[in-house]
Each structure stands twice: as structure tokens, then as C-alpha cells.
C-alpha positions in Angstrom: 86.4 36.3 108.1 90.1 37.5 107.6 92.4 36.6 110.5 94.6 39.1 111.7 98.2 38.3 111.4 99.9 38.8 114.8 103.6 40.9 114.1 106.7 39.2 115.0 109.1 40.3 117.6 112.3 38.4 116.5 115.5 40.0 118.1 119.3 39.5 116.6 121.4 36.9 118.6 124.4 38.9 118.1 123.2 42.5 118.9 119.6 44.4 120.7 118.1 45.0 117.2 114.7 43.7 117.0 112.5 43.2 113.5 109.0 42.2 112.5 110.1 40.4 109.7 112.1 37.1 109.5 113.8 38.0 106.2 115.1 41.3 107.5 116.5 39.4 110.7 118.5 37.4 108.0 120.1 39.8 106.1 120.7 42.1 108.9 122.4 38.8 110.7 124.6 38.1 108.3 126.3 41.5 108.5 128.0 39.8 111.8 128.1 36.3 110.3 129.9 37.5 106.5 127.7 34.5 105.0 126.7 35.2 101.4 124.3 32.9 100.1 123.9 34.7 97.1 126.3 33.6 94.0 127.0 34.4 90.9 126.7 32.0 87.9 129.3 33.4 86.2 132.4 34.1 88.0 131.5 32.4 91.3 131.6 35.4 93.5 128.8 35.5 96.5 126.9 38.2 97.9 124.7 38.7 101.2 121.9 40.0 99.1 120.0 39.1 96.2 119.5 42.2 95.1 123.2 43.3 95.0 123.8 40.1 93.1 121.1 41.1 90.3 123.2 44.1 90.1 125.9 42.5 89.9 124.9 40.1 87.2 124.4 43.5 84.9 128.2 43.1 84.5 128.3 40.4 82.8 125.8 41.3 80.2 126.8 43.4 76.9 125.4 46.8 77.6 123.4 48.5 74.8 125.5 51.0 72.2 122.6 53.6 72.7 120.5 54.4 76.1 117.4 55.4 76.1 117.5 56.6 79.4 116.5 60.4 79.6 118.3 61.1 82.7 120.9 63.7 82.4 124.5 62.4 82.5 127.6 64.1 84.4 129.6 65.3 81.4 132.0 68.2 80.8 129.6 69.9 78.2 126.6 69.6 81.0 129.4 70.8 83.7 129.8 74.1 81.8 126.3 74.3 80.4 125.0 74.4 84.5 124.6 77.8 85.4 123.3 77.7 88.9 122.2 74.8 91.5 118.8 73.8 92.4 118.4 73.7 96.2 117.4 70.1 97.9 113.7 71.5 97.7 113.5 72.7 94.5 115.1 69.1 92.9 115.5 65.7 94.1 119.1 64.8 95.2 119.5 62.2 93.2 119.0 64.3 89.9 120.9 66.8 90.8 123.3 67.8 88.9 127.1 69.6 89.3 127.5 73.1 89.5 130.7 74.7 87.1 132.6 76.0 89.7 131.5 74.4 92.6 132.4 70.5 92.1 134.7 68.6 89.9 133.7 65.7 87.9 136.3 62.5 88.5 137.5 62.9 85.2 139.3 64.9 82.9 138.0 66.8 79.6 141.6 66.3 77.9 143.0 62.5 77.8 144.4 61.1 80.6 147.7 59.5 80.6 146.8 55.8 81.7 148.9 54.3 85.0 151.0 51.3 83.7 151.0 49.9 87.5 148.9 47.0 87.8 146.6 46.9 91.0 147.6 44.2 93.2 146.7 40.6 92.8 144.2 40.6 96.4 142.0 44.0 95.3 142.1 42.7 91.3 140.5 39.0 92.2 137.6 40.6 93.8 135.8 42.5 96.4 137.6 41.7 99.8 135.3 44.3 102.1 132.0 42.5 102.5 129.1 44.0 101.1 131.2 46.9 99.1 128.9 47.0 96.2 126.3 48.4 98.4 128.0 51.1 99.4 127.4 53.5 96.9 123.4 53.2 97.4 124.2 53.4 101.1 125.5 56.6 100.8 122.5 57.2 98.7 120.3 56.0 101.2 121.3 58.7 104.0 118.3 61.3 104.7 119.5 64.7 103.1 117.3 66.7 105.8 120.7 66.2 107.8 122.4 68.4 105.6 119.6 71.3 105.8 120.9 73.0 109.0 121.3 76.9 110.2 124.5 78.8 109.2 128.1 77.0 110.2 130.4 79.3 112.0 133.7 77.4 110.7 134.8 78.2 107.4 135.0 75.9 104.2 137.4 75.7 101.8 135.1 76.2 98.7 136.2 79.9 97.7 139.8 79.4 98.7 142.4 79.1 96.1 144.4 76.6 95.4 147.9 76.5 94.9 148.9 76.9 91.1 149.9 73.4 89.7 147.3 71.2 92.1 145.3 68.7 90.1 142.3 70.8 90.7 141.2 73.4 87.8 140.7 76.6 87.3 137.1 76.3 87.7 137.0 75.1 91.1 139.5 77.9 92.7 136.7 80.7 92.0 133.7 80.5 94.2 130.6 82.8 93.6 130.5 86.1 95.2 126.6 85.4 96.4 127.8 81.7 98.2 127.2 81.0 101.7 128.7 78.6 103.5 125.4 77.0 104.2 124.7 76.8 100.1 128.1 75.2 99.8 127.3 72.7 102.8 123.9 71.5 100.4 126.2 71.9 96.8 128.6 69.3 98.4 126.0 66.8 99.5 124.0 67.6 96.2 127.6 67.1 94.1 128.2 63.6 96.1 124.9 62.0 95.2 125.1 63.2 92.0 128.5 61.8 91.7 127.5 58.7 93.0 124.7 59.0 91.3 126.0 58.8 87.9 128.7 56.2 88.3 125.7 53.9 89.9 123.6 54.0 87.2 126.5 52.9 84.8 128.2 49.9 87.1 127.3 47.9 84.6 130.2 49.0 82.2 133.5 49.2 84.3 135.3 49.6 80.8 133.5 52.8 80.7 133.7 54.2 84.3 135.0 57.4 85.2 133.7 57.9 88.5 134.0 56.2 91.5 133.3 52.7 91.5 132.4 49.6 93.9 136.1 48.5 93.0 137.5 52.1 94.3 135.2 52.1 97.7 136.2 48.6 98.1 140.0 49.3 97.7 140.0 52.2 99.7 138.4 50.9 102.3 141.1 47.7 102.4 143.8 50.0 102.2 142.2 52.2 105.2 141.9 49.0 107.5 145.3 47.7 106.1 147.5 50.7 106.4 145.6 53.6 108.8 144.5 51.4 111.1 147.3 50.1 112.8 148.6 53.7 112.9 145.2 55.4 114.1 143.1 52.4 115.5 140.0 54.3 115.9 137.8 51.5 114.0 137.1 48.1 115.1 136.7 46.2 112.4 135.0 43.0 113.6 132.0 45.4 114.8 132.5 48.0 112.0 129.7 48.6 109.1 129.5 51.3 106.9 126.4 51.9 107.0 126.3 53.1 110.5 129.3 55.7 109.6 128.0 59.7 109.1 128.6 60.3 105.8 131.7 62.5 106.4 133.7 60.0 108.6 133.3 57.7 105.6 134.5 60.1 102.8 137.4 60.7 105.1 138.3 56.9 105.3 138.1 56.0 102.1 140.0 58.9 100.9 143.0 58.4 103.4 142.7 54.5 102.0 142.7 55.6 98.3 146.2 57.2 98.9 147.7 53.5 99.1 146.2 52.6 95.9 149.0 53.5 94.1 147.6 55.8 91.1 147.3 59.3 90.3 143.8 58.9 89.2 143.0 57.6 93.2 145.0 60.4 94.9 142.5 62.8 92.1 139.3 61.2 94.1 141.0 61.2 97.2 141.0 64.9 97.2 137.8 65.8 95.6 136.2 63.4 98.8 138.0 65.0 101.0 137.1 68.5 99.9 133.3 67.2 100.2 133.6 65.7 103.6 135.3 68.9 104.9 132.7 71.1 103.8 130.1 68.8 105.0 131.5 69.1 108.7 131.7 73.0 108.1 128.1 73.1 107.7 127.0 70.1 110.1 129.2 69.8 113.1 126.5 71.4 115.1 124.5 68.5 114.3 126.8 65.6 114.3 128.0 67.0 117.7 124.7 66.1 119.3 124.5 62.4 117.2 125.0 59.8 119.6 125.6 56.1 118.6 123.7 53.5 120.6 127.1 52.2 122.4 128.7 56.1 122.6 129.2 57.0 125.9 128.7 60.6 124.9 127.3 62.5 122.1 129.9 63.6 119.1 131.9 61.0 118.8 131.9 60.7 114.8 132.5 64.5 114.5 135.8 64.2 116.5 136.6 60.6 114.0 135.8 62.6 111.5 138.4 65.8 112.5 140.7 63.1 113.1 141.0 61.4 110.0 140.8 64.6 108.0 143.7 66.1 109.9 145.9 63.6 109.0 144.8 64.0 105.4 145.0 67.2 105.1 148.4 68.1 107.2 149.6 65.7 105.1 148.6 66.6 101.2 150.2 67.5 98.5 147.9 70.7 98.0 149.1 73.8 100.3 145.2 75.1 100.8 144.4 71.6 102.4 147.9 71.9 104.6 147.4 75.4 105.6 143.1 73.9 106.5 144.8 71.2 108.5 146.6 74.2 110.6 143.7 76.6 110.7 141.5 73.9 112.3 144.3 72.6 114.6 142.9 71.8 118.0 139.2 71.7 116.9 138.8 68.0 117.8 140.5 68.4 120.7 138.3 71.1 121.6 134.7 69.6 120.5 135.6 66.3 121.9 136.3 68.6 125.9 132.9 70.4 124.9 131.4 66.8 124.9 133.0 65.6 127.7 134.9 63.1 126.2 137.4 62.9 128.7 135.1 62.3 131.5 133.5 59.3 130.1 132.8 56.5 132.2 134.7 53.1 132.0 132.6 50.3 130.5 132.1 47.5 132.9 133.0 44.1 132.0 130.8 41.3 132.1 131.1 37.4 133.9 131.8 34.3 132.5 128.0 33.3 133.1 126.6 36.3 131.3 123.9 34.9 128.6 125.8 36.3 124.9 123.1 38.8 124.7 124.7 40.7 127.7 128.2 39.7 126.8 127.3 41.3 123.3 126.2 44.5 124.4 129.2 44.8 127.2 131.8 44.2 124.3 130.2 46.8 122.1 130.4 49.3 125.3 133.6 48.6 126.0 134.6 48.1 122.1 132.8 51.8 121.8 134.9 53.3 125.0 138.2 52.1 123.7 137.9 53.8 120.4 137.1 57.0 122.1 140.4 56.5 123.8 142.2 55.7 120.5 140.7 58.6 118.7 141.6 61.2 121.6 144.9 59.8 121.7 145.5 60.3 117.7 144.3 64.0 118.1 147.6 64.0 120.3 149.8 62.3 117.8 148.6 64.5 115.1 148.6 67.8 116.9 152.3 67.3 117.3 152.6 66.9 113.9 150.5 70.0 112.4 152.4 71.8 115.2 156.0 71.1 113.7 154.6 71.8 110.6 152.8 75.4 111.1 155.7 76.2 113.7 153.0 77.0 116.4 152.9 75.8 119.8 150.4 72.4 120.4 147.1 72.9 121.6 146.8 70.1 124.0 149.1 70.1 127.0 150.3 66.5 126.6 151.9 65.6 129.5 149.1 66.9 131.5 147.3 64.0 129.3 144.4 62.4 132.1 143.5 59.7 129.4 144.0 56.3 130.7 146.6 53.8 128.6 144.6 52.1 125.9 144.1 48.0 126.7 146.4 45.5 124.5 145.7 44.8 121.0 145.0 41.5 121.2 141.8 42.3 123.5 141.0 45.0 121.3 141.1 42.8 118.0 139.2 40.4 119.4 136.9 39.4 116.5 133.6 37.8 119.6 132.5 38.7 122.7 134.0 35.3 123.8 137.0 35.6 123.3 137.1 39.6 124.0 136.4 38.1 127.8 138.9 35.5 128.3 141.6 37.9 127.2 140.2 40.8 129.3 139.8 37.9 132.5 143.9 37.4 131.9 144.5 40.6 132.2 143.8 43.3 134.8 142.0 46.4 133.8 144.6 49.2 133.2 144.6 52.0 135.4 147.3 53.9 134.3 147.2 57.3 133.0 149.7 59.0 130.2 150.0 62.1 133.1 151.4 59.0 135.3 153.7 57.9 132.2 155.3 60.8 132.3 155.6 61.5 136.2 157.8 58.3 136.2 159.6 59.0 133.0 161.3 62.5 135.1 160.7 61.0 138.4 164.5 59.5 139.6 166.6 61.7 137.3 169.6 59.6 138.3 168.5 55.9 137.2 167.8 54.6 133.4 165.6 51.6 133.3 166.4 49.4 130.5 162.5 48.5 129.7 159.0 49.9 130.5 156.9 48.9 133.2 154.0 49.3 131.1 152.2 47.0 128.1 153.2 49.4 125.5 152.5 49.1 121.9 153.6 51.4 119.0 150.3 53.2 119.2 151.5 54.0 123.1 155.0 55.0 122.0 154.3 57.2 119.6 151.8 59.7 121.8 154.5 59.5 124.3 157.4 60.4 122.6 155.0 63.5 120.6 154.5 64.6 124.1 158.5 64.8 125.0 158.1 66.9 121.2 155.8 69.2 122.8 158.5 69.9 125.3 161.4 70.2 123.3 159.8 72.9 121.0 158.4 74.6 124.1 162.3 74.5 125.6 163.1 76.0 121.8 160.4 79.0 121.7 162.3 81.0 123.6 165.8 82.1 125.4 165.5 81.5 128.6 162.7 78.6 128.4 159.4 79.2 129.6 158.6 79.2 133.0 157.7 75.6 135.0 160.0 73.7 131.8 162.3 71.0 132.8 165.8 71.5 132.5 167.4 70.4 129.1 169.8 67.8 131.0 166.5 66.0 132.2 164.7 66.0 128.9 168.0 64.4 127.9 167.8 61.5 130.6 164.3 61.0 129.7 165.0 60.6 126.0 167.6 58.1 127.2 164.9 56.2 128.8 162.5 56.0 125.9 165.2 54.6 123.8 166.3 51.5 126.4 162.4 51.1 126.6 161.9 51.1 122.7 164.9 48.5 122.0 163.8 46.3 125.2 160.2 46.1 124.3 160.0 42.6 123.1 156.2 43.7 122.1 157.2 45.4 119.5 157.6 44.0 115.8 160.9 45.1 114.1 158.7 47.5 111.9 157.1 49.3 114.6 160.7 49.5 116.7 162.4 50.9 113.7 159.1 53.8 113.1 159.6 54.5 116.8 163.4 54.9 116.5 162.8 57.6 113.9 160.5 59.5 115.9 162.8 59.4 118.6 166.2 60.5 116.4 163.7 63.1 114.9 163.2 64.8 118.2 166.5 64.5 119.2 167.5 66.6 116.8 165.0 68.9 117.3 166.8 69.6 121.5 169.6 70.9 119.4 167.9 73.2 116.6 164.1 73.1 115.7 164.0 71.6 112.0 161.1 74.1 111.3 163.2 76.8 112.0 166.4 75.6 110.3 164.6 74.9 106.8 163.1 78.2 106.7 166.4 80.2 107.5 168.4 77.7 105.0 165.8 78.5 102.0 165.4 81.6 103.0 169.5 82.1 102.3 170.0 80.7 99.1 166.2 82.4 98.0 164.9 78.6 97.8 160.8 79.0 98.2 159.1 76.0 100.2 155.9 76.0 102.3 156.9 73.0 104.4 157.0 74.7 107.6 156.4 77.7 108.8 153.5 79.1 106.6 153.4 82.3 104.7 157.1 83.1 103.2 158.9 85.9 105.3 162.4 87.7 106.3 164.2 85.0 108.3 167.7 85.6 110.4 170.8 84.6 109.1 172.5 81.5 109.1 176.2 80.5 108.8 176.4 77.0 107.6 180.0 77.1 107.6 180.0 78.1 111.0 177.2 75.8 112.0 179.6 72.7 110.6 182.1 73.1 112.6 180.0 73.6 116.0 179.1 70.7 118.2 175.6 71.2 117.8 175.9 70.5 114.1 177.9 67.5 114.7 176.0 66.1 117.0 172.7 66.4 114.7 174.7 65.1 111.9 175.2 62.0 114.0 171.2 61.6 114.2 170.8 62.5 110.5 172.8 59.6 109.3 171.0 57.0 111.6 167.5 58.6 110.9 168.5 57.8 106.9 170.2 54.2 108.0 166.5 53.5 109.8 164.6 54.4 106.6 166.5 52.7 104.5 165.7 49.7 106.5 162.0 49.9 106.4 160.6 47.8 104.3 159.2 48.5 100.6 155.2 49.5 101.6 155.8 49.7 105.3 157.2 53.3 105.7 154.2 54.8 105.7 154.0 56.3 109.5 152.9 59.9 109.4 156.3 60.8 111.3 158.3 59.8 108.6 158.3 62.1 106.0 159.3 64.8 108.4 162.1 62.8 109.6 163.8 62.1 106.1 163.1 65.7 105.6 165.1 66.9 108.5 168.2 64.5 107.9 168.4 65.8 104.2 168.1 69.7 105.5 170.9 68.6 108.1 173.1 66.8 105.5 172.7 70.4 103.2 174.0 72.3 105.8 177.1 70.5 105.9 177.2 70.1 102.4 177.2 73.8 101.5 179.5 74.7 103.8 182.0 72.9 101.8 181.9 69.7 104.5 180.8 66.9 102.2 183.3 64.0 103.3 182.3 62.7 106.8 184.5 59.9 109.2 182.6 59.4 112.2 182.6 56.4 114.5 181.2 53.2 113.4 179.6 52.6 116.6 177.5 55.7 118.4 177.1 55.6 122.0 173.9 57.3 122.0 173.6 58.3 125.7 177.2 60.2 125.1 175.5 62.1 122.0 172.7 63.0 124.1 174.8 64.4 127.1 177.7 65.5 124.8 176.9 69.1 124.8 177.0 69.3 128.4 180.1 67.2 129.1 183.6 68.0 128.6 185.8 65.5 126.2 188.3 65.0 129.2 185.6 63.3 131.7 185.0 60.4 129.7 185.8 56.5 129.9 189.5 55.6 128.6 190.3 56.0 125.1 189.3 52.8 121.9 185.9 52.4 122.9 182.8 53.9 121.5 181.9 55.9 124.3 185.2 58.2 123.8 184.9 57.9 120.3 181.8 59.3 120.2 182.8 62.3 122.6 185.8 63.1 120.5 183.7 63.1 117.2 181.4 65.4 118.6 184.0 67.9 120.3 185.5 67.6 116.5 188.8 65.3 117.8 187.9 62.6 115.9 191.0 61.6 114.5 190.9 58.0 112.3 194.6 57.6 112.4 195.4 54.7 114.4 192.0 53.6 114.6 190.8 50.3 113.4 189.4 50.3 109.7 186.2 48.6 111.4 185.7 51.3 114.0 185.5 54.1 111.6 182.7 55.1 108.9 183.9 57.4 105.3 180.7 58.9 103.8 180.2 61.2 101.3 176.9 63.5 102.2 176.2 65.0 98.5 175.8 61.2 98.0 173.4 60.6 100.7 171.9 63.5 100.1 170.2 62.2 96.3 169.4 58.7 98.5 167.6 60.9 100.6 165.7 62.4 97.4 165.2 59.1 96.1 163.3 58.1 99.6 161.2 61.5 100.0 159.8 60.4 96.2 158.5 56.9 97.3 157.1 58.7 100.5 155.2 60.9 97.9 153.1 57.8 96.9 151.0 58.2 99.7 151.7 61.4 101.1 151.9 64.2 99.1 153.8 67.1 101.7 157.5 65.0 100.3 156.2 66.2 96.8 157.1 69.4 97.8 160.0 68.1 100.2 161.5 66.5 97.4 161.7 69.6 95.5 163.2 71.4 97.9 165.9 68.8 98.5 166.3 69.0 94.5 167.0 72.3 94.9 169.6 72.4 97.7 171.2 69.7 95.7 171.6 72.1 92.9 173.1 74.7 95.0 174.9 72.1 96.4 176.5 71.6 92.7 177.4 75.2 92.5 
């Protein structure tokens, strides 16, 4: 008589997730541990799993010169031989195969000129992401009834055209008249698999690859966690897997990592995944707004993710139809992530000391889960500011009506266990603070300047605050008189004051992150004198130079007098902020001046520096020390009411009323520049911004061309 075998109930010691089988616990425990027990014979390298190393293994072995596989391959003579798409019920996803108009392969049909850049010595030794190799059948893995939903009622960009001289080809900027959004929500699912598909089922010849590739996701993803990360913390990468991502949040990631990659051919994928992952969110936000994670404190937290890190891709890009998306969608996470009540989620508690690590586990995942939320709200802030400059509309969000409390520090948040997650979170008191209360205080006490913050602030913190004084500044621009209920320009001035004594006194920050926040701040102080937006589109607009920067659509602009605007106060004053916004790129260093801000930034100083320059003003003297707190209030005081003359307080005043005079003034005290020089530094900087973001692409034509009516 056959004994009945009684079913194990084995439960993870790092997480609640139980299994029936002991070999499942294992691999599913090492996902927290990293061990890979697995290695290969031949180069050394480990895996978690045995059957990624038999993969693996296929590398090393001399692939036949002819297949006898039958299954179709993706090649440019079966991408215009397809005449039509099989829907997920008439054909199996994983045979599916790319429409001619619909999807582009990750290749070319004519030769491609090679890169001659090497990839860097950490991504070309090996895999550093655990597990990467498994990613693509991950993402083959995910159940495709997701993707069979009702109608969308937001757009996607399939059908739109691109602009002319984008990567993409003619093929994919005409979409068929019969298309619905809902057949282009399956075609981009259905052109993914097949995608990764293909390149799967021929990882065992890198030479011959043209697709994406364990080596790309792996890259990407290290470049995402390396360089967006600290920006946008919105991942926690000790509790982060990949396979618990939706589908779009993932494309998104590893197409804002592939930017730092450094090739042309990586910026190509980039953008084909980010098309994808758009137009799976056009078709599927109804459904990933009700997906709820299993330490989510509300429902559609991925979907806003997802918004988020497609914003900043988008506003960002090289290709004007993904800019122009970026704007049409402003406010959407914003709005999805009120509709799911986001901002009323409930604090997590913390545990005791004497919690068992079960309970300790699950608290840190809560909390882990409730400080992401935060982090991703507060990006939608940072990067709503930013579309806003660039589509010269007003911000959706009222940001200093901002109820979200202050994220907690970054060493509790990077805590990589639950042990030490709850020492640092016993040292230090929950915060209670709110960014509404931030900026009660900053424009309570208009008559005192503090030299530091009261507050743990980190660059993440700054940079939300000083977008919110933005939002005010370009609400105080809109219109003459300023809106009802806006403070007074002399208070937004005191207040800018203060963010800059709390910026250089922050001994929190690293000399990095206080130089990106001293750009953002110069930035908006040249916005209180003349919006940049506004200033770029009247200054191409008078010497016919076309640029959709800012602004959208081209149309009839007002005049400008640069001549006239050279010899204001206004223009002097800004000219002061130009030159240090250029001095504090120039000191970034090589691979580090990648903050989202920046490109605008060295795009305003260079449009600043060309209005000098045309009007015939190209030699500067100006003071070699700036009393910043005098340029802020110089427009409101008068050149007689300052301190006694030789110090840079009066300097400053006089160079600003435009009685600057260097005679008699120590050689040491006084600056000579020449701007049309500066102005081809600035060109030079815009091009290595355009590494990894393509809008100074098209900012570095435009400075090209006011340099050449500059040479006139």
C-alpha cells in the first residue's frame, strides 16, 4: 500500500512567502542572500540557478554554421514581408512576429558605423546585477491576459510622427488607418516578446547579436541604480527584484539606465523600450491602477513609478514627439496617484528591538514600501517643474501647498537588513515635518536669514524645494500685476537668500550634490528677472533661428531689443548668474553632471551670454567677488544706500547699476572675459550633456546657431 506523502509548509526566513517544496525555498532564498552556488567551468562566473548556468554554458560552445531550427527569425526581409499581426488568440506570443510599421527591429538594414568607445572595465568583466541573465525569460514569463483589456482612453504615440532626422524610420511614423489603440496596446506586447524572443534564442552567439542582450539589461539596469537613483530614489535596491516589476516600470528603467551606456546603438534601444512601455500604460493603466503589491499601502503604485520614470525620459529626449508626450501627459501621475489616495496613506509603524526577524522583516518592507511612495510623489514634483519650464505652462501641482511629509535620511533608507534599518530608525525620531511646513518657515520672519536649515536635508529634499520657489517665480512672471494671493518679489528674494546660506552650510551635502543645488538655485534666479522660456523663444524668433526647446509649436513672438536689454540692470544682473551657473558646470565632475536640471541651466546662461553678445557687448569686467544677497536685492535698492566703497558688496551694486569702473581697482578684485569665448565652452558642455540626454542635442544647435549670428 502506497503511503501518502504529507506536503511541506516551509516558510522563507527573510520574507511571509511560503512553498511546498524545499528546492524552491532555496532558490527563492537566495534572491535575498545573492549566493550562487552554481559556477561555470570555464570562466569562473557563478549563478543562482542551474538552469541559467546551462544557458550560460551555450556560450562557450562553437555554435553550428547552419540551424535547423524552423522557427521564424526577426529579419528585415520578414519585417517587410509581414503584412498584418496575428492577435494573442490567434498565435502564441512567443512566435509572434513584428508588424512593418508598427515596431522596429534593434537593428539596421544598412551597416552600422561601429562605436570605437570601449564599455567600461566593471560592466565588461561580467554581469554585476544578480540574476541578469534571467531577465529576458522573466519578461517572458509575465501572463499576456494582462495586456487583453477594454479600450484605453489616453492616447499612444503609435500613429504620431516623428520628427524628421530621429533615429526611427520611415516605417514606424505611419500607423494604419484601421488601428485602435487597444490593437496597438497587444502589437507592443506581442513586438516585446518577439523581440526578446528572438535575441533569447540566439544568446549563445554574442558576436552575432543584434537585439537586446543579458549584457544590455544588465548594464542598464547598473547604470539605472548608479546614476537615476540617487536622483529619483524611488527603488530600494536591497529589497528590489525584477521580477516583481510590471512589465512597463521595467522597460522604463532600463531604458533611462541605457542612456549612461555611452553608445548610440543603446540610446536606439532606449527609445524603441520606451515607445513600448508607453503604449503599454496607454492601454493598461486601468489595470495597473487597481495592482496592489503585498507591502503597497494603496493600489497603483507601479503605474505612478512607471509615469514617473517615463516623464523624465521623455521630457528629456532627443525626439520632439516624445518631448511634446512628456508635456501632453503632464500631471497624469500626480493625478492617478490623488485618485488612489496616495497622499492619504498611512505611516508604517516601526517595530521593537524584541520583535522575532519575521515581524521585523515585514515592518521594514512596509515602511521600505511607504518611503518609496513618498520618493516617487515627491519626483512627480521635481519633474513637473521641469516639463513646466519646458512647455511654458503653469505646474500642475500646487507645490508649496505640498502635505507630503519630509522623506527619512538616507542612511535608514539604504539600509541593506531589517537590523540595521532599526537601530538607525531607534537614533532617530520619526520625522513629522511636512514640505507645506518647509515653506511656512522659509517666508515666515521676512526680516532674519538663517545661515543653515533646521531640517535633515538631502539633495533629493533640496531640489523639490527649490522647484517649488520655481513654481512661484513663473507664477509671479505669467502676468503684470502677479496673480492674486502671490508673495511679493522682495520676499521671494529673501527666501532665495535663505536657500542659498542653507545649501552652502549643509555639511550633509557632498561637494557634488551642493554644486547641482547651486545651479538650480542660480537657474531660478535668473528666471525672477526674465523667464528663460520666454527669452529663447523671442531671441530665435528675431534672428528666424527655429528651436522647439520651450515653448511648443513655433509662433509670432514680441520683440526684443538686445542692445537695450545689455545695458539694463536686469540684463546685468542675470549676466552675473550666467557666468557662475557656467563656473559651477565647469566644476562638475566628468560623469557627474547628469542632474535633470542641468541641461536647462547651461542652456539659459548660453541664451543670456547671446544676448549680450549680439548686442555688440562681448568684453565683460565684473567684480571678482559677487555678493549674492546685493544681486538679489539690487533691483530694488538704490547704488547710494550701500556699505562704503572697496568691498564686494559696493562692487557688486555698482556693476549692476552699470558704475563699475576697474580703474583704481585692484587687478585681483576685477574679472576680464570675453563672452563669444564662453559662449563655444558653453557649446562644448551642452554636447557632453547630449550623452545622456538628448533635449542639449537640439540646445546645442541652437547655441551653434546664435554663435553664427554672433560671427555676423
Amino acid at each position: 500500500m502506497t503511503r501518502q506523502r504529507k506536503k511541506l509548509d516551509l516558510q522563507c526566513d527573510f520574507c511571509p512567502k511560503r512553498y511546498t517544496k524545499r528546492e524552491h525555498l532555496q532558490r527563492h532564498e537566495r534572491t535575498h542572500t545573492g549566493s550562487k552556488p552554481y559556477s561555470c567551468r570555464v570562466c569562473g562566473r557563478c549563478f543562482s540557478r542551474q538552469d541559467v548556468l546551462n544557458r550560460h554554458i551555450r556560450v562557450h560552445q562553437e555554435r553550428p554554421e547552419a540551424s535547423t531550427n524552423t522557427k521564424p527569425q526577426i529579419t528585415p526581409q520578414s519585417l517587410a514581408a509581414s503584412s498584418d499581426w496575428p492577435t494573442m488568440l490567434e498565435q502564441d506570443v512567443s512566435t509572434a512576429q513584428l508588424p512593418d510599421s508598427h515596431c522596429l527591429p534593434l537593428y539596421e538594414t544598412q551597416p552600422r558605423i561601429q562605436d570605437s568607445r570601449s564599455m567600461p572595465v566593471d560592466l565588461a568583466s561580467g554581469l554585476l546585477w544578480p540574476d541578469s541573465e534571467e531577465l529576458l525569460q522573466n519578461i517572458m514569463s509575465i501572463d499576456p491576459t494582462i495586456w487583453q483589456q477594454p479600450l484605453a482612453l489616453a492616447p499612444a504615440t503609435f500613429g504620431m510622427v516623428d520628427t524628421p532626422g530621429d533615429f526611427m524610420g520611415n516605417g514606424y511614423q505611419q500607423s494604419r488607418g484601421n488601428s485602435t489603440i487597444a490593437d496597438d496596446g497587444r502589437q507592443a506586447v506581442q513586438s516585446l516578446s518577439s523581440l526578446i524572443n528572438d535575441t533569447f534564442s540566439t544568446v549563445t552567439a554574442p558576436a552575432s547579436l543584434t537585439g537586446l542582450t543579458s549584457r544590455f539589461l544588465d548594464g542598464s539596469l547598473h547604470m539605472f541604480f548608479e546614476n537615476i537613483i540617487p536622483m529619483f530614489p524611488i527603488f530600494h535596491r536591497p529589497t528590489f527584484v525584477f521580477r516583481d516589476c510590471a512589465p512597463p516600470l521595467l522597460l522604463n528603467a532600463i531604458a533611462l539606465g541605457a542612456l549612461f551606456l555611452g553608445s548610440r546603438d543603446a540610446v536606439e534601444k532606449a527609445d524603441v523600450l520606451w515607445r513600448l512601455a508607453h503604449t503599454a500604460v496607454a492601454t493598461s493603466w486601468h489595470t495597473m491602477i487597481t495592482r496592489r503589491r503585498p507591502s503597497d499601502s494603496c493600489t497603483g503604485v507601479e503605474l505612478v513609478q512607471t509615469v514617473l520614470l517615463s516623464q523624465i525620459y521623455a521630457a528629456l529626449s532627443k525626439n520632439r514627439t516624445f518631448r511634446t508626450t512628456s508635456q501632453v501627459f503632464h500631471g497624469l501621475g500626480i493625478h492617478w496617484a490623488s485618485h488612489c489616495g496616495m497622499y492619504d496613506a498611512a505611516t508604517a509603524a516601526l517595530p521593537s528591538l524584541t520583535d522575532s526577524p519575521a515581524a521585523k522583516h515585514e515592518s521594514w518592507c512596509r515602511w521600505v514600501a511607504q518611503e518609496t511612495l513618498i520618493r516617487t510623489l515627491l519626483g512627480l514634483y521635481i519633474v513637473d517643474g521641469v516639463v513646466s519650464q519646458f512647455s511654458g505652462n503653469p505646474t500642475f501641482a500646487r507645490h508649496t501647498a505640498n502635505p507630503l511629509l519630509l522623506p527619512s535620511s538616507d542612511a535608514a533608507f539604504n539600509a541593506s537588513s531589517p537590523g540595521d534599518w532599526v537601530q538607525l530608525m531607534q537614533q532617530n525620531a520619526p520625522v513629522k515635518t511636512r514640505f507645506c511646513d518647509v515653506y511656512h518657515d522659509l517666508f515666515r520672519e521676512q526680516g532674519s536669514v538663517s545661515d543653515s536649515s533646521p531640517y535633515d536635508m538631502s539633495l533629493f529634499h533640496h531640489k523639490v524645494i527649490l522647484e517649488g520657489i520655481r513654481c512661484l517665480v513663473s507664477e509671479m512672471n505669467r502676468t503684470n500685476p502677479s496673480p492674486v494671493g502671490m508673495p511679493l518679489k522682495q520676499e521671494l528674494m529673501t527666501v532665495l537668500r535663505k536657500l542659498r546660506r542653507n545649501i552652502l552650510n549643509d555639511h550633509r551635502l557632498a561637494p557634488t550634490d551642493r554644486l547641482t543645488a547651486l545651479l538650480q538655485w542660480h537657474s531660478i534666479c535668473l528666471d525672477t528677472v526674465v523667464s528663460t522660456a520666454r527669452g529663447t523663444r523671442r531671441m530665435c524668433h528675431l534672428f528666424g533661428i527655429r528651436q522647439s526647446i520651450f515653448g511648443g509649436s513655433q509662433r509670432e513672438e514680441s520683440q526684443i531689443n538686445p542692445g537695450r536689454w545689455a545695458q539694463s540692470a536686469a540684463g546685468r544682473a542675470t549676466l552675473l548668474h550666467a557666468i557662475n551657473m557656467q563656473a559651477i558646470a565647469a566644476q562638475l565632475p566628468l560623469g557627474m553632471a547628469y542632474d535633470i536640471n542641468i541641461p536647462g541651466a547651461v542652456f539659459a546662461a548660453a541664451t543670456t551670454y547671446t544676448s549680450f553678445t549680439l548686442a555688440g557687448v562681448s568684453k565683460i569686467v565684473y567684480p571678482a567677488v559677487v555678493d549674492w544677497d546685493t544681486a538679489l536685492m539690487a533691483l530694488q535698492m538704490d547704488a547710494g544706500t550701500s556699505s562704503a566703497n572697496g568691498n564686494s558688496t559696493q562692487y557688486t551694486l555698482d556693476f549692476v547699476a552699470g558704475t563699475f569702473n576697474p580703474s583704481g581697482v585692484p587687478r585681483d578684485k576685477y574679472v576680464v572675459r570675453d563672452l563669444s569665448y564662453d559662449l563655444t565652452a558653453m557649446r562644448t558642455l551642452l554636447r557632453g550633456l547630449s550623452l545622456q540626454w538628448g533635449v542639449a542635442v537640439e540646445m546645442e544647435e541652437v547655441v551653434s546657431a546664435y554663435i553664427e549670428r554672433c560671427e555676423l
